[in-house]
C-alpha positions as CSV (number, residue, x, y, z in Angstrom):
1,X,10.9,10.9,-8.9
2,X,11.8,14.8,-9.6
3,X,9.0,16.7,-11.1
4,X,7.8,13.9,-13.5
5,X,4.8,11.8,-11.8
6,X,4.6,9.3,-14.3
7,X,4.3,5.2,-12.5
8,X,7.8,4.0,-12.4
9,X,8.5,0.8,-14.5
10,X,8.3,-2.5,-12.8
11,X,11.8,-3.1,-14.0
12,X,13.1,0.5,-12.9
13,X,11.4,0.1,-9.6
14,X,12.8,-3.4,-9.1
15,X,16.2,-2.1,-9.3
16,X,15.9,1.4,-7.5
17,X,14.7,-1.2,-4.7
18,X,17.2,-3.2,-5.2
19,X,20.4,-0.7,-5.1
20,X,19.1,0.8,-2.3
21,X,18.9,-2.1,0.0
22,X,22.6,-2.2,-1.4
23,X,24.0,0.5,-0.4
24,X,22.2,1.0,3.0
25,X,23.5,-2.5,3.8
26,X,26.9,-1.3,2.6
27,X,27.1,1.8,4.7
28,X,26.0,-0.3,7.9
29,X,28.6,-2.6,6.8
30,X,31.5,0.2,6.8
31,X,30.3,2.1,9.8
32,X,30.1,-1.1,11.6
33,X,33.3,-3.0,10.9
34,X,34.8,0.8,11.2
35,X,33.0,1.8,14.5
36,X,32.4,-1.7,16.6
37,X,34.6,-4.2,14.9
38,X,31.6,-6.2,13.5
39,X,30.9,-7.7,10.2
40,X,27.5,-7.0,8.6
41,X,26.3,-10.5,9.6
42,X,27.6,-10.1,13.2
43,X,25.3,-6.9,13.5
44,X,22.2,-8.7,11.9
45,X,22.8,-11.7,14.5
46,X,22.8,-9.0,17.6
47,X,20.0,-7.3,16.2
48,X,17.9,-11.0,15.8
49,X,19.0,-11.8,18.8
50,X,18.0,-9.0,20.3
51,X,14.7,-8.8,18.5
52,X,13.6,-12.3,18.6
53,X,15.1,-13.6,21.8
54,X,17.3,-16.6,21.9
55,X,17.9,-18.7,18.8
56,X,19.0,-22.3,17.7
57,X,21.9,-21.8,14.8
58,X,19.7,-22.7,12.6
59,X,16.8,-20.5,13.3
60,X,19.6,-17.8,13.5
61,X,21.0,-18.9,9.8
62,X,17.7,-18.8,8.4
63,X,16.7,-15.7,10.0
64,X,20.0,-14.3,8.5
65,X,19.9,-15.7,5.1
66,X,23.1,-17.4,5.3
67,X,23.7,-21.4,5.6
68,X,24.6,-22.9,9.0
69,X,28.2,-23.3,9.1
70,X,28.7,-19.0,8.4
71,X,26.1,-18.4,11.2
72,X,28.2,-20.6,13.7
73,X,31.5,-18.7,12.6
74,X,29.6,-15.3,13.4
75,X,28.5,-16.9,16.8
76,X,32.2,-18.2,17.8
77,X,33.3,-14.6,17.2
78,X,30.8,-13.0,18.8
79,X,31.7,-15.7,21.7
80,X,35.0,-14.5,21.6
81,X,33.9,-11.2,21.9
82,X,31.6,-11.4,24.6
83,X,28.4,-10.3,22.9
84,X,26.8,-13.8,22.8
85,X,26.7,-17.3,24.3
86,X,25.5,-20.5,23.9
87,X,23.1,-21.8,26.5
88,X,21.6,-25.9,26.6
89,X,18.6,-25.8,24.9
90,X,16.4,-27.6,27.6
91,X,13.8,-28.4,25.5
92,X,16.2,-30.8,23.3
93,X,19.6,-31.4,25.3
94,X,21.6,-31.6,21.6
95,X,20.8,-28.1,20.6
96,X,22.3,-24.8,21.9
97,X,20.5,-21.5,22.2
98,X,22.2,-18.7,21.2
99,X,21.5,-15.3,23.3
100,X,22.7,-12.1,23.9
101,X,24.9,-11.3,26.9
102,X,24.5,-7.8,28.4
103,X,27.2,-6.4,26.5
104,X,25.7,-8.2,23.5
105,X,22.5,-6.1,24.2
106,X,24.0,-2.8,24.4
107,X,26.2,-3.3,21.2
108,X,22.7,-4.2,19.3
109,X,21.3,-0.4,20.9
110,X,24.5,0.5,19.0
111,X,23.7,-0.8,15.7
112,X,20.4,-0.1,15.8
113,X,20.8,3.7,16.4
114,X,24.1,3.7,13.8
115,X,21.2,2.2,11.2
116,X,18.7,4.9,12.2
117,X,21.2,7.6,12.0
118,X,22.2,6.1,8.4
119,X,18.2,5.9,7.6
120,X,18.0,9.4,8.4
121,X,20.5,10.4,6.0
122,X,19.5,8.1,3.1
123,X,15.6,10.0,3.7
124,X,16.8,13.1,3.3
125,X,14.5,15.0,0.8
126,X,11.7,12.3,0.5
127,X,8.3,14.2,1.2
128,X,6.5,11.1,2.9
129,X,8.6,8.8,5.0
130,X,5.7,7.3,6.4
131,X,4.3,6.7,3.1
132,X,8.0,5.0,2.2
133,X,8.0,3.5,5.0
134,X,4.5,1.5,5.1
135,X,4.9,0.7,1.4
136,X,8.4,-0.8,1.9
137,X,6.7,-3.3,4.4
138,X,3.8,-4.2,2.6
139,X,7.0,-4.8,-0.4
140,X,8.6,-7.1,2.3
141,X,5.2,-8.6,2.5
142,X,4.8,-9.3,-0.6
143,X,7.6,-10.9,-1.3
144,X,7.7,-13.1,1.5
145,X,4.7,-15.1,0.2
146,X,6.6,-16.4,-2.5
């Protein structure tokens, strides 16, 4: 909001909220395919990964939004590439974690500091970051109930 402090519309808000989730997740998409070769759910795996500890796929998919089978096409790449691998779970014998290798670890440090440096940019010229900042979460919190 410029100079006007009236309350934003629910609808308005929604879809402020919205497009800018959108084109955040966009820019970390370019930067990241462009910089490290890795698609926007590859970065979210690294950063779950790296987050959270080891995963079963389906933890992982859940975690990530996406169904099984596109989490376990993610995971083959990122085999592939050396940034994860699958290790018997020992708790159930059937099941594989899925965990970062070291080079796995320091491409998530990349990612992460690629979606700070992109946060930085997208705050320029809000007054309260902080204030954005705790009321985004307590968004995220809210919605997560339902």
């Amino acid at each position: 909001m410029t100079g006007d402090q009236t309350t934003p519309s629910p609808l308005g808000l929604g879809r402020d909220l919205m497009l800018a989730g959108s084109r955040l997740r966009d820019a970390v998409r370019r930067r990241a395919q462009r910089e490290f070769g890795l698609t926007a759910l590859q970065s979210d795996i690294l950063l779950m990964l790296a987050s959270r500890g080891s995963m079963i796929s389906t933890e992982l998919a859940s975690a990530c939004g996406v169904n099984a089978s596109t989490v376990t096409h993610a995971v083959d790449a990122g085999v592939e590439r050396g940034l994860v691998l699958r290790v018997r779970n020992e708790a159930d014998r059937r099941l594989a974690d899925i965990a970062l290798t070291p080079a796995g670890k320091r491409m998530a440090e990349r990612v992460r500091a690629l979606i700070a440096d992109l946060a930085r940019s997208a705050l320029e010229g809000v007054d309260h970051p902080g204030l954005l900042a705790e009321s985004l979460a307590q968004v995220t919190r809210n919605l997560e109930k339902g």
